[in-house]
C-alpha positions in Angstrom: 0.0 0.0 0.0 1.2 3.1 -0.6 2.1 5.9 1.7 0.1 9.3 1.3 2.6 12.4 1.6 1.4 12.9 5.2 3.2 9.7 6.3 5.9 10.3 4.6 6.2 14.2 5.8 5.7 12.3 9.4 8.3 9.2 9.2 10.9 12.3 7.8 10.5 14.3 10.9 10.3 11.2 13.5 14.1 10.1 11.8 15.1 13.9 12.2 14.0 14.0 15.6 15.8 10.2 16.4 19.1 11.9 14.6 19.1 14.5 17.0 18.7 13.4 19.9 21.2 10.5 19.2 24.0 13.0 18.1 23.0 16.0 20.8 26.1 14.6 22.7 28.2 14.2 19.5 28.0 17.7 18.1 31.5 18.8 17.8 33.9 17.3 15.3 37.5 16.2 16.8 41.2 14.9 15.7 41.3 11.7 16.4 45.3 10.2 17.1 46.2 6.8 19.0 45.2 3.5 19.8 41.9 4.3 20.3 41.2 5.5 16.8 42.3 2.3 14.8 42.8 4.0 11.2 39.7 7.2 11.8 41.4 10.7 11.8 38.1 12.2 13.4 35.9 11.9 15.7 32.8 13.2 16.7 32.0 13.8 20.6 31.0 16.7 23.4 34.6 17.3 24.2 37.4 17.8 22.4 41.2 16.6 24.2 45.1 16.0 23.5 46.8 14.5 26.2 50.5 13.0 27.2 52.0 10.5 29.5 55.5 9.8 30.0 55.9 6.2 31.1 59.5 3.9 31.3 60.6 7.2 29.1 58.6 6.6 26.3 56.1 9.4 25.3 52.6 8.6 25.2 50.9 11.6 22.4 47.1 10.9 22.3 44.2 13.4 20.4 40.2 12.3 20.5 36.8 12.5 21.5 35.2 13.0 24.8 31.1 12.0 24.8 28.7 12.6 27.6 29.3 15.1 31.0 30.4 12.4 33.4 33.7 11.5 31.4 34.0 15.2 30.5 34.2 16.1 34.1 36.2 12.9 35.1 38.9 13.7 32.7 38.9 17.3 31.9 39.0 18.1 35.8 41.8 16.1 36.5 44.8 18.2 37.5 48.4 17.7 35.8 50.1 14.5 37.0 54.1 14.9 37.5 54.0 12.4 34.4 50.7 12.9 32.7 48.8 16.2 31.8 45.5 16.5 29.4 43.6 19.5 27.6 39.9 19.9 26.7 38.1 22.2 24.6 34.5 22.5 22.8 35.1 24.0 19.3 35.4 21.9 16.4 39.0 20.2 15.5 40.1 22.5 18.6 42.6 20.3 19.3 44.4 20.1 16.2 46.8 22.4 17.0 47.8 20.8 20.1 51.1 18.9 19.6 53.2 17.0 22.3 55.3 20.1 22.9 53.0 22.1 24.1 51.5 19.9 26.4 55.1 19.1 28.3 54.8 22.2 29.8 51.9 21.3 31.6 53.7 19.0 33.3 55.0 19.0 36.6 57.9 17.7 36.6 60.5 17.1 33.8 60.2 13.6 31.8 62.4 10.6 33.1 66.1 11.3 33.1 66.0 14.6 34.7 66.4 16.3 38.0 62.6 16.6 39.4 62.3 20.4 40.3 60.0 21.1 43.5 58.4 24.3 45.0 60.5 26.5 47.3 56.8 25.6 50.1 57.9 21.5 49.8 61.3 22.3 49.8 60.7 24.5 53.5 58.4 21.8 54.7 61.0 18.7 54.2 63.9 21.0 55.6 61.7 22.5 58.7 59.1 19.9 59.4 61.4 17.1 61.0 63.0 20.7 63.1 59.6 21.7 64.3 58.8 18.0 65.6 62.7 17.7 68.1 61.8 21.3 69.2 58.9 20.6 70.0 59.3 17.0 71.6 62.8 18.4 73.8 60.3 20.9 75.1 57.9 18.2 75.8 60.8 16.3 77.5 61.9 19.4 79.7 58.6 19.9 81.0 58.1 16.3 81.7 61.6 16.6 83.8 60.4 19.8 85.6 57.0 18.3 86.7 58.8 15.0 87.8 61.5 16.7 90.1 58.5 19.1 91.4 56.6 15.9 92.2 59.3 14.5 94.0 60.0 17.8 96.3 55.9 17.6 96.8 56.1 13.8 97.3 56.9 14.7 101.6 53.4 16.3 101.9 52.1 12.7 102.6 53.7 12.6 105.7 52.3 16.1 106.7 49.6 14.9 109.0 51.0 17.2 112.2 50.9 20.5 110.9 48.8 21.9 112.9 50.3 20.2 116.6 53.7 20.4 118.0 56.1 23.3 117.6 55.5 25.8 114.8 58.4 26.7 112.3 59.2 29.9 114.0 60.2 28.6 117.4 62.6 26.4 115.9 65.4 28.7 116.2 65.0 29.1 119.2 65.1 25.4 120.7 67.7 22.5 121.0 67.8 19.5 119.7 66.9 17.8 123.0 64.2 20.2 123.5 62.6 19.0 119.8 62.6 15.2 120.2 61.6 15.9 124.2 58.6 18.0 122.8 57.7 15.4 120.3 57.6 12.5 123.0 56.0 14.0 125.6 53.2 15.5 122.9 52.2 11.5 123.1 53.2 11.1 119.2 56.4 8.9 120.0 57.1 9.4 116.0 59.3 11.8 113.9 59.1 16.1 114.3 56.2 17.7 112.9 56.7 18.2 108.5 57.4 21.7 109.1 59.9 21.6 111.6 61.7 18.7 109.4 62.0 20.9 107.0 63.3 23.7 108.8 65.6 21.7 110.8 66.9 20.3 107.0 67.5 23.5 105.6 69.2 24.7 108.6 71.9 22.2 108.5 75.5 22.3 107.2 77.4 19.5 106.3 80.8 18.8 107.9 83.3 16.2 106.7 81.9 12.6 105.1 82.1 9.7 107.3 80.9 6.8 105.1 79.9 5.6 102.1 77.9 2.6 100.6 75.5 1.2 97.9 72.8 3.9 99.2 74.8 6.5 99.0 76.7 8.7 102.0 76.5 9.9 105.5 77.9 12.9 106.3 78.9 14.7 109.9 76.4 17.8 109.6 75.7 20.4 112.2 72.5 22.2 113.3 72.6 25.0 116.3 76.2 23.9 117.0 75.0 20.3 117.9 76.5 16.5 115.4 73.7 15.4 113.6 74.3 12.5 110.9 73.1 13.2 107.6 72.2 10.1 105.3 71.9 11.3 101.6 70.5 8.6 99.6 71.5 8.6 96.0 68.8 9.4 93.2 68.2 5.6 92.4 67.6 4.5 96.3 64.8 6.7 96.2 62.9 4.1 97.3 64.7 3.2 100.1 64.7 6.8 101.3 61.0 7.4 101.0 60.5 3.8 103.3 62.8 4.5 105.9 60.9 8.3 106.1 57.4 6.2 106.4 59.0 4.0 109.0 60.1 6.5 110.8 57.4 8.8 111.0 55.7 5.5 112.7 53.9 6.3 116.3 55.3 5.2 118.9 58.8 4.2 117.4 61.2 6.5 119.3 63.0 3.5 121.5 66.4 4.0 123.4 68.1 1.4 120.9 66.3 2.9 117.7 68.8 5.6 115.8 67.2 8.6 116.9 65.2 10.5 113.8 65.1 14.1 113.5 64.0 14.8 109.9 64.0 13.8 106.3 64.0 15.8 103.3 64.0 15.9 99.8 65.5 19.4 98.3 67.6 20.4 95.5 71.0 21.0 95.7 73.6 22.1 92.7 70.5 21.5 90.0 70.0 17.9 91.6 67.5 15.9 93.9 69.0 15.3 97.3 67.0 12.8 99.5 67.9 13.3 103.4 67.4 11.7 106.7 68.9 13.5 109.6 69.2 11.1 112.7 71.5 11.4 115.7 75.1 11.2 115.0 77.1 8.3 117.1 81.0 9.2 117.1 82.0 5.5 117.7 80.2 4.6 114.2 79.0 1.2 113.2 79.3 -1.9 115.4 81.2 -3.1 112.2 83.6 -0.2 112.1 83.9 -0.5 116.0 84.5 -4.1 116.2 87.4 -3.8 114.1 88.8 -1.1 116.3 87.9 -2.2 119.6 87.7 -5.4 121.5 85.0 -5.2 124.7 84.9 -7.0 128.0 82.5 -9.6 128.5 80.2 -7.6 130.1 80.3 -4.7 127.9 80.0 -7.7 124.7 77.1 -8.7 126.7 75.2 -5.0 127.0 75.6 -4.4 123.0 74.3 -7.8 122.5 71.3 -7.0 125.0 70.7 -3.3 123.5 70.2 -4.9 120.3 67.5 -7.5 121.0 66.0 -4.6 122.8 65.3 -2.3 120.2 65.0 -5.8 117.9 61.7 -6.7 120.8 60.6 -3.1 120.0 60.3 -3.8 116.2 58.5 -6.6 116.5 56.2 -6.0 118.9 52.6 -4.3 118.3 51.3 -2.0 120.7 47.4 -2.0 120.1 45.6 1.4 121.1 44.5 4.8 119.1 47.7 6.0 119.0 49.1 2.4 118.8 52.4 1.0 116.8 52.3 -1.7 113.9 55.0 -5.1 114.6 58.2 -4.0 112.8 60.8 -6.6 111.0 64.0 -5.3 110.1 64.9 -7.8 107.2 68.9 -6.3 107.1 69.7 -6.5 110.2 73.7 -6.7 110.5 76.4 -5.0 112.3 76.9 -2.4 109.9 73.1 -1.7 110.1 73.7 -1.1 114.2 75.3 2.1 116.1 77.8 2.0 119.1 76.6 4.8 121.3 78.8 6.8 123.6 78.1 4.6 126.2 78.5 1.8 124.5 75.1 0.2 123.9 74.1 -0.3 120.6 70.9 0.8 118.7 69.3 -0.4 115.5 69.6 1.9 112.2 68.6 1.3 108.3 65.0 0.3 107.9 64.8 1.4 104.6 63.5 -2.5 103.5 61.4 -3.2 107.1 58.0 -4.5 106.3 55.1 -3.6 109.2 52.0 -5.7 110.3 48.6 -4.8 111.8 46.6 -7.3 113.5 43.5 -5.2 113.1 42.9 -5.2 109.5 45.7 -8.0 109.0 47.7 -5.9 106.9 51.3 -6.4 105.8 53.2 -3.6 104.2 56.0 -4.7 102.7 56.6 -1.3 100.9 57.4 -0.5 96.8 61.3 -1.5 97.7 62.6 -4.1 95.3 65.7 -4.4 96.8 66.3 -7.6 99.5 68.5 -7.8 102.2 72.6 -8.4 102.6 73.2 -11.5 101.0 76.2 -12.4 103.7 73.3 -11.6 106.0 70.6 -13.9 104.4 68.4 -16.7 105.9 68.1 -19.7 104.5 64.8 -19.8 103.6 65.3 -16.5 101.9 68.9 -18.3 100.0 66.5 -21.1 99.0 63.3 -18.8 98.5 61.2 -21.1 100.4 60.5 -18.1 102.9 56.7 -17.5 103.7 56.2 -14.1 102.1 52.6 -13.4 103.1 53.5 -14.3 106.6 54.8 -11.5 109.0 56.3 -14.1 111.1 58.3 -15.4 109.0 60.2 -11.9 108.2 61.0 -11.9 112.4 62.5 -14.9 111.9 64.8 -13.6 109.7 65.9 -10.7 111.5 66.3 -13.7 114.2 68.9 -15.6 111.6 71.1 -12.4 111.5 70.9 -11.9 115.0 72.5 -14.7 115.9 75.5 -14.2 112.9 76.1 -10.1 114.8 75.6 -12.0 118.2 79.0 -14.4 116.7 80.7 -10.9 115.6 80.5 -9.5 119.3 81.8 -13.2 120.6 84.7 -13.2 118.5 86.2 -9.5 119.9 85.1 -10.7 123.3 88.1 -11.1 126.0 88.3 -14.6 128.0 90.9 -15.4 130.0 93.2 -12.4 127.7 92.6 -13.7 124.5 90.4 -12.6 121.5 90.5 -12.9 118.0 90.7 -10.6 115.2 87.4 -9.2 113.8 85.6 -11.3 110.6 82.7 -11.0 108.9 80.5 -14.4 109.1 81.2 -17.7 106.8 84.8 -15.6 106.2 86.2 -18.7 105.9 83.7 -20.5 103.6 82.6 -17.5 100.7 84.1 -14.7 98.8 85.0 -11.5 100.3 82.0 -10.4 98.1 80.0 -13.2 98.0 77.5 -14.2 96.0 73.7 -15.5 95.8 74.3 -19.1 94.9 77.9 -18.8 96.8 75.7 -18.4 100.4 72.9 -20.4 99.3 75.5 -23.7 98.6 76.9 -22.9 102.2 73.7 -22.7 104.0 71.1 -24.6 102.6 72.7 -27.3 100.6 75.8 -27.8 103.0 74.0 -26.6 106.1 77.4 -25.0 107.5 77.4 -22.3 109.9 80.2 -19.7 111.6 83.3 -21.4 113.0 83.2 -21.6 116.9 86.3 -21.5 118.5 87.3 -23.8 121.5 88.3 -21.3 123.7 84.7 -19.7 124.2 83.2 -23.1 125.5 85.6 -22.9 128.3 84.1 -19.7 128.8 80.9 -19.9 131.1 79.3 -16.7 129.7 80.4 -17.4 125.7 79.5 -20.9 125.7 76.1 -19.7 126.8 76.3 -17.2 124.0 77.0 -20.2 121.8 74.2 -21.7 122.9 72.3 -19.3 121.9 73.3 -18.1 118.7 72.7 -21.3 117.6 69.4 -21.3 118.4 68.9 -18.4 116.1 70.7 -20.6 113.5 68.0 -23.6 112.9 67.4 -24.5 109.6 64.2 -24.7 110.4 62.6 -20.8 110.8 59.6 -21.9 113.0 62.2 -23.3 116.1 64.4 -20.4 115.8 64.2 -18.1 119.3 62.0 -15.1 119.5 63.6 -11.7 120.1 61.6 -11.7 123.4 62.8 -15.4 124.4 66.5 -14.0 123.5 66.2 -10.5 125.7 65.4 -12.6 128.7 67.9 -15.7 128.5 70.6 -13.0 128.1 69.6 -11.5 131.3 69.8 -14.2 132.8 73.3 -15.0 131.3 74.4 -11.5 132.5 72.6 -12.2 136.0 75.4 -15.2 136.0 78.3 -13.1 135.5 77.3 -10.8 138.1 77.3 -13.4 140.5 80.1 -15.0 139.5 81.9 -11.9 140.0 80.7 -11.1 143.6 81.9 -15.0 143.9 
């Protein structure tokens, strides 16, 4: 059938219309060089481009079409790669005067082969950056340091629960050192000076001459109002230490004739450094273990050190209950350099910078932030052997009841009988190292079972053979069947009741 001239008007204009809108996004005529174009020199598309790449330094030249918005806007908008750059346009055959020449220059950086050139901004930000993050962490650093040494001058302030009893900072001037600790016992405390007459005691104190020196650090001869006082300045590491003997000493009820006296401790800086101080009574005659080696001592005077010392040892360990009561006290380095010869020759106990403290009311046993154990030469064998009961207070007496026995064998040896005495040693001289070691004393004492030499002139001796009776009943193997301090304070009594009447005899 034939078509009228009104279809054929109508199909005419349907194919325009279908023309159109299929080539509304191919309007513009483009060069067309590369792969993509097989052997076409045109192209038709919305978007005219040229672009380059240089890859493995080979050029990559390309001309052609772009069709539709999204792939005009993903490609056109793309900014200049250091190795690649592209260029639109939207006039017909606008990019045939494009040529790869003109595009390097829209790279930015040079092809392959040659020196990449940056911006003076990335240049000043590799140079300065790294310099901006040391200054900044070495300023980090110095403030940590600073808040660090001002926490440890602050770190005293827990002790400072007297302030507002006892003498005030002002009348310290104006007193002595007897009036102080008199002030301080009979005020019912018993414990160390109120904080801020420590410190004003600590500032107020020169230092003399050294007079020993040891793992913790030094004592000194220092001098406050004209009176000796001994200053103990613990070295920066033993920090520890120093901070535990402070909280020992500040117990109640501690002050005890055979306890080194306590005036003060302190922690100041001194030539851009921390010092930690303890300022306790000063003892001319020194250490039992410098004195020994000096002196030798009557029996009876042999017998008053050893009785001073399981004095203030009974104070230790006993608990007095009460409001203002004291907790039980073990030493745990007891030794003879750890004990003072006093003027009068008595002895008292010094050091507790590793004593742990009990409390049967809440059954509490503090045995402090100390690390640090006791002298090996010194060392029970259930502590050589780590067998030792270390949730048990008891069994930390009984190691201060070991020891005892080993200074009790010290004073023995320097003890006259009948005109003779021998020559001062440390114990086991014979048997370990002059500085022995852990498994040195631990193959002595636990695995040999050996113990100090006893010479044959103290059993014919009636007041050292009972002395070595005793001593080695603070040397069983066994902690439980050792002697108590309190059993030992009373059989030497009795042993000094002996002498007496043997001398009246």
């Amino acid at each position: 059938m034939a078509l009228s001239s009104f279809h054929v008007l109508l199909l005419l204009l349907l194919r325009a219309l279908l023309a159109s809108a299929e080539g509304s996004d191919e309007h513009l005529e483009c060069i067309c060089e590369g792969p993509k174009c097989l052997q076409a020199s045109e192209c038709r598309g919305s978007s005219c481009f040229s672009s380059i790449r240089v890859s493995g330094g080979e050029e990559l030249f390309e001309r052609g079409c772009l069709k539709g918005p999204e792939q005009i806007q993903l490609q056109c908008s793309t900014s200049p790669f250091p190795h690649q750059a592209i260029l639109c346009c939207s006039q017909h055959l606008c990019n045939s005067n494009t040529n790869s020449s003109s595009l390097k220059s829209r790279l930015l950086s040079a092809p392959e082969g040659e020196p990449v050139r940056y911006r003076v901004e990335t240049l000043a930000l590799f140079v300065l950056g790294p310099v901006v993050v040391l200054v900044l962490l070495s300023v980090a650093l110095v403030l940590a340091c600073r808040r660090l040494h001002h926490g440890r001058l602050q770190r005293l302030q827990e002790f400072d629960t007297e302030q507002g009893d006892g003498l005030i900072t002002s009348n310290v001037g104006d007193s002595t050192l007897a009036d102080l600790l008199d002030h301080t016992c009979t005020s019912g405390s018993g414990s160390g000076l109120p904080f801020l007459v420590q410190r004003t005691v600590a500032r107020q104190i020169s230092l003399v001459e050294c007079i020993g020196k040891g793992r913790y650090g030094e004592v000194w001869r220092g001098q406050w109002q004209g009176e000796n006082v001994a200053v103990k300045i613990f070295s920066s590491r033993d920090e520890k230490s120093w901070f535990r003997e402070t909280e020992i000493y500040n117990t109640v009820l501690l002050r005890h004739e055979n306890i080194l006296g306590f005036m003060a401790s302190d922690m100041t800086s001194r030539n851009s450094s921390t010092q930690l101080w303890l300022i306790t009574h000063y003892h001319e005659n020194g250490s039992l273990y410098d004195y020994l080696q000096r002196v030798a001592v009557e029996t009876s005077e042999g017998l008053a050190m050893a009785a001073a010392i399981v004095c203030g040892l009974v104070h230790l360990h006993t608990e007095i209950f009460g409001t203002e009561g004291k907790p039980a006290i073990a030493h745990r380095d007891l030794k003879s350099k750890n004990i003072l010869v006093t003027k009068e020759l008595r002895c008292c106990i010094a050091d507790l910078g590793l004593a742990v403290t009990h409390s049967q009311a809440d059954n509490l046993l503090d045995v402090g932030n100390n690390p640090k154990v006791g002298t090996k030469r010194y060392m029970a064998p259930e502590v050589l052997d780590e067998t030792i009961q270390t949730d048990c207070f008891d069994a930390y007496k009984r190691v201060d009841i070991w020891a005892f026995g080993l200074v009790l064998w010290e004073i023995a040896r320097r003890t006259y009988s009948n005109g003779i005495v021998e020559e001062y040693k440390p114990p086991f001289y014979d048997q370990v190292p002059n500085d022995p070691s852990f498994e040195d004393m631990r193959k002595v004492v636990c695995v040999e079972q050996q113990r100090p030499f006893i010479p044959n002139r103290w059993f014919s001796d009636p007041t050292l053979s009972a002395l070595v009776k005793l001593m080695k009943e603070c040397w069983y193997q066994n902690p439980s069947a050792r002697l108590t301090a309190l059993r030992i304070k009373k059989t030497l009594e009795k042993i000094h009741s002996s002498l007496e009447k043997g001398k009246e005899s």
